[in-house]
C-alpha positions in Angstrom: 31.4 -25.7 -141.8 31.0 -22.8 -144.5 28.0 -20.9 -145.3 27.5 -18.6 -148.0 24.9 -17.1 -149.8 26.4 -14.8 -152.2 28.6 -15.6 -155.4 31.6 -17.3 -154.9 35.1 -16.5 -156.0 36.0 -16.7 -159.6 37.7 -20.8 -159.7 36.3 -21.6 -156.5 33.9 -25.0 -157.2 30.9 -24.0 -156.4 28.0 -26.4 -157.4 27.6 -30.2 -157.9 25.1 -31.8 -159.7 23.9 -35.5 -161.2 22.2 -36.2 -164.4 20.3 -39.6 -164.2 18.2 -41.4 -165.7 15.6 -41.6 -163.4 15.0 -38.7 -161.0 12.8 -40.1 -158.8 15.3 -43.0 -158.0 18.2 -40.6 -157.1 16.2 -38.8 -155.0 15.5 -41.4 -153.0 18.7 -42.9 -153.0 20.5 -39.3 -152.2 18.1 -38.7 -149.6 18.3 -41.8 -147.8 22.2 -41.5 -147.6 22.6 -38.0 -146.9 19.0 -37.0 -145.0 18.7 -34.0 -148.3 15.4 -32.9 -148.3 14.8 -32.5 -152.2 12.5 -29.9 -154.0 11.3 -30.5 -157.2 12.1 -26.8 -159.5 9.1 -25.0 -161.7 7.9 -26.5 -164.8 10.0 -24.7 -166.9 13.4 -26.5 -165.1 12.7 -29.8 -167.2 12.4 -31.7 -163.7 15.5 -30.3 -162.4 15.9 -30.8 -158.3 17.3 -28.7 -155.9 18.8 -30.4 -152.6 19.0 -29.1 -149.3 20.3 -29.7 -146.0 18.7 -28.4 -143.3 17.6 -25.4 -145.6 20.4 -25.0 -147.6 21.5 -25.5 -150.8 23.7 -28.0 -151.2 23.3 -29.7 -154.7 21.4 -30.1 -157.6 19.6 -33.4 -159.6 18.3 -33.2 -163.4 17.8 -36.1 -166.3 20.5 -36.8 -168.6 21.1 -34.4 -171.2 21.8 -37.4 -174.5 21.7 -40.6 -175.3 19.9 -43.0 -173.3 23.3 -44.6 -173.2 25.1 -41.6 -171.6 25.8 -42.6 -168.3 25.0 -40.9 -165.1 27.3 -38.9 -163.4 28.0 -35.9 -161.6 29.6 -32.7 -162.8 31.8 -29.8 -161.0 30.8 -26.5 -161.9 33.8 -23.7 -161.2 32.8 -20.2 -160.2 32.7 -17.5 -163.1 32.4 -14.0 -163.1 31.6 -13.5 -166.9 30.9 -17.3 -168.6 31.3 -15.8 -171.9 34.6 -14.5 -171.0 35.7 -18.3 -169.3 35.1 -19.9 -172.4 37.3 -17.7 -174.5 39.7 -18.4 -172.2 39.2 -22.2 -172.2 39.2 -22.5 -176.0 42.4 -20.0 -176.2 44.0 -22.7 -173.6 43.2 -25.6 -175.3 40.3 -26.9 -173.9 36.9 -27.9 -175.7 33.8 -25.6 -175.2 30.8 -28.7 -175.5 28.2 -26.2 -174.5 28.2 -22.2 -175.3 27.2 -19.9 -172.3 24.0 -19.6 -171.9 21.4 -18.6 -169.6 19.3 -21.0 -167.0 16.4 -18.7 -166.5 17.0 -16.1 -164.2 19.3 -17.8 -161.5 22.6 -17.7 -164.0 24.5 -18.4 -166.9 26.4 -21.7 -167.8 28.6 -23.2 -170.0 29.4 -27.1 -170.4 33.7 -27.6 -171.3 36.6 -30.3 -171.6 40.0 -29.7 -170.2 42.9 -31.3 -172.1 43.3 -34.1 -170.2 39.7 -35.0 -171.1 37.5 -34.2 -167.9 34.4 -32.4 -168.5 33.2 -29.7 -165.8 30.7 -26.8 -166.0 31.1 -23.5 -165.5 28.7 -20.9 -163.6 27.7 -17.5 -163.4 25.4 -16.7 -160.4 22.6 -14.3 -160.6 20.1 -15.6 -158.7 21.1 -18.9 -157.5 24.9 -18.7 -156.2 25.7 -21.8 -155.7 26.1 -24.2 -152.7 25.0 -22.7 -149.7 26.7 -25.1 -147.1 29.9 -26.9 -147.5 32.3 -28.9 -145.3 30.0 -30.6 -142.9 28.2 -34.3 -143.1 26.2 -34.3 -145.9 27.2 -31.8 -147.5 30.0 -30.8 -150.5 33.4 -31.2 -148.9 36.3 -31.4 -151.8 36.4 -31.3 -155.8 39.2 -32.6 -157.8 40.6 -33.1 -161.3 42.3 -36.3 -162.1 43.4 -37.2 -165.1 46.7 -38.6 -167.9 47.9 -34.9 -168.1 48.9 -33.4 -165.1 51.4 -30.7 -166.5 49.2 -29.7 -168.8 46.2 -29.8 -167.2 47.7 -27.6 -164.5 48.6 -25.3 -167.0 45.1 -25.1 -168.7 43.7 -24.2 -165.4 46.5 -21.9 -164.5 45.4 -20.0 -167.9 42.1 -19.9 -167.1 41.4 -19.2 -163.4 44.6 -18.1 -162.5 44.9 -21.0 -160.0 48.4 -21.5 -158.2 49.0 -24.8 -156.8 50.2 -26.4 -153.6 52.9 -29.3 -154.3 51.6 -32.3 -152.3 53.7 -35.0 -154.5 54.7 -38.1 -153.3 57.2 -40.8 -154.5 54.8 -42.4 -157.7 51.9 -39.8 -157.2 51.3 -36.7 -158.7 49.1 -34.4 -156.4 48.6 -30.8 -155.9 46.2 -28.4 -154.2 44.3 -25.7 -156.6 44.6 -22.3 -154.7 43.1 -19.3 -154.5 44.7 -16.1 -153.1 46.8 -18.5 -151.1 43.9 -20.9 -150.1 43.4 -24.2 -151.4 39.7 -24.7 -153.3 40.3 -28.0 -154.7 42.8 -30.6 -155.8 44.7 -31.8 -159.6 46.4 -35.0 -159.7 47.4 -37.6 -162.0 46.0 -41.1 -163.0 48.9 -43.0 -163.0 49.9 -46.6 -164.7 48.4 -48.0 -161.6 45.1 -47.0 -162.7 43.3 -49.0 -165.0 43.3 -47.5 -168.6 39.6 -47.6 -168.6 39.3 -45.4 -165.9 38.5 -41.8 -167.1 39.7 -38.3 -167.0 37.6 -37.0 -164.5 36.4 -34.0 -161.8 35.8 -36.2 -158.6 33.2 -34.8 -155.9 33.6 -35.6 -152.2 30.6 -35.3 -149.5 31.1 -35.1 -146.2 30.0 -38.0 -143.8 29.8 -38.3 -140.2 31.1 -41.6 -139.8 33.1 -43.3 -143.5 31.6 -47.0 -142.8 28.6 -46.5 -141.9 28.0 -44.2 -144.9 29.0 -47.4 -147.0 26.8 -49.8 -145.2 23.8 -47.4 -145.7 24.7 -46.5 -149.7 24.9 -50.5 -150.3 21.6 -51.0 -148.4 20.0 -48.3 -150.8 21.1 -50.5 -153.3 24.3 -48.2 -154.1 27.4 -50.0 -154.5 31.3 -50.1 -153.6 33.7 -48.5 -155.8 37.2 -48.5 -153.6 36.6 -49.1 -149.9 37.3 -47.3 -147.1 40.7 -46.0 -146.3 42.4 -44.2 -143.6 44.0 -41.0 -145.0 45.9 -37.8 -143.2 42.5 -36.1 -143.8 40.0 -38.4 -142.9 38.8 -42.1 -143.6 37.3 -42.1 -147.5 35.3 -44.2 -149.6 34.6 -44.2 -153.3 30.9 -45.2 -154.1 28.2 -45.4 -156.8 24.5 -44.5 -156.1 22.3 -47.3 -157.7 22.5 -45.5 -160.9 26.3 -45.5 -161.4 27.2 -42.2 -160.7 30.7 -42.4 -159.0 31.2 -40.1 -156.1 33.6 -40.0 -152.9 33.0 -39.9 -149.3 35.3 -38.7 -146.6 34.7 -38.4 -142.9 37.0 -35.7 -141.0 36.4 -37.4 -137.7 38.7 -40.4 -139.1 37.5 -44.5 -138.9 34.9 -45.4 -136.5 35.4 -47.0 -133.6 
């Protein structure tokens, strides 16, 4: 488990959060699955949630920003010390700047961008709110990765940008590497490869932690949530990829391996 309660590092992916079309749905959904207690912000957050686990801040949950046809998802939002300054850099590196920096009351400043391999992802700039508050523990924010058709040059946007270096974990047909920090790993790049189907997007995948990988699946199905890829054994726990019963895709992974 890691607690923190002041700004992260500049890179580090430090906030999750789903836009849906119906709040009160996801909250339920979200809260059966992962026991998040879920406050509702002031008036002036346009509805936006804040979810906590045993206290602490772990993600967030707002409506859709668009068309009613934009679909639900969630978004990774990378640590910043000057959001003004980050988007300079994105645009100088080639990626898209969809939303300018701008400020979210008084907890901090965002921006909304595209890397060049077409995955979108938020940046943010604490003030008041820093970010996740608890990570790597059940229930709560566990790993963050970018996956998309440009691996090279995707890992050279980020290099550019955050200064990331990155830990080879490549295998024969796959494309994988770690995104480190100072020499510590804070996330993950990898490719989609032919084996993927072409419909499957560019995207910035976010993992929760769960105690136990199948019984996670049994309880998101039975909250009407539904199977994406079923569970696996990996070298760092048994995963799952799910959708809550609004179609926002997200991962599971469970440390302690497959149950018994």
């Amino acid at each position: 488990m890691v607690t923190r309660y002041t700004a992260w590092p500049a890179g580090t992916p430090c906030w999750v959060d789903l836009a849906v079309g119906d709040i009160g749905k996801a909250k339920a959904f979200y809260s059966g699955l992962f026991g998040w207690e879920i406050q509702e912000g002031p008036p002036e957050s346009g509805g936006y949630s804040m979810c906590e686990l045993n206290g602490r801040q772990v993600a967030g949950i707002g409506p859709k920003m668009g068309p009613d046809e934009m679909p639900s998802a969630w978004t990774t939002y990378l640590a910043s010390g000057n959001a003004d300054e980050t988007a300079g850099k994105i645009k100088a590196a080639g990626g898209q700047v969809l939303a300018e920096p701008f400020d979210v009351m008084d907890v901090g400043r965002m921006a909304v961008a595209v890397d060049p391999g077409g995955a979108a992802f938020g940046i943010w700039q604490a003030r008041a709110h820093s970010g996740i508050q608890v990570a790597n523990e059940p229930g709560a924010l566990t790993w963050n990765e970018n996956m998309s058709r440009d691996f090279e040059g995707n890992k050279a946007f980020y290099h550019a940008v955050f200064g990331y270096e990155y830990g080879d974990m490549s295998s024969e047909g796959f494309n994988y590497a770690t995104l480190d920090l100072a020499g510590s790993p804070v996330g993950g790049i990898g490719e989609l490869d032919p084996n993927f189907p072409p419909e499957v997007p560019a995207t910035w995948s976010t993992y929760f932690g769960v105690a136990d990988a199948d019984s996670a699946v049994a309880r998101a199905t039975g909250l009407g949530g539904s199977v994406v890829r079923s569970a696996w054994d990996s070298p760092y726990g048994r995963m799952a990829v799910l959708a809550d019963d609004q179609g926002a895709v997200f991962a599971i992974v469970a440390a302690s391996g497959p149950s018994e």
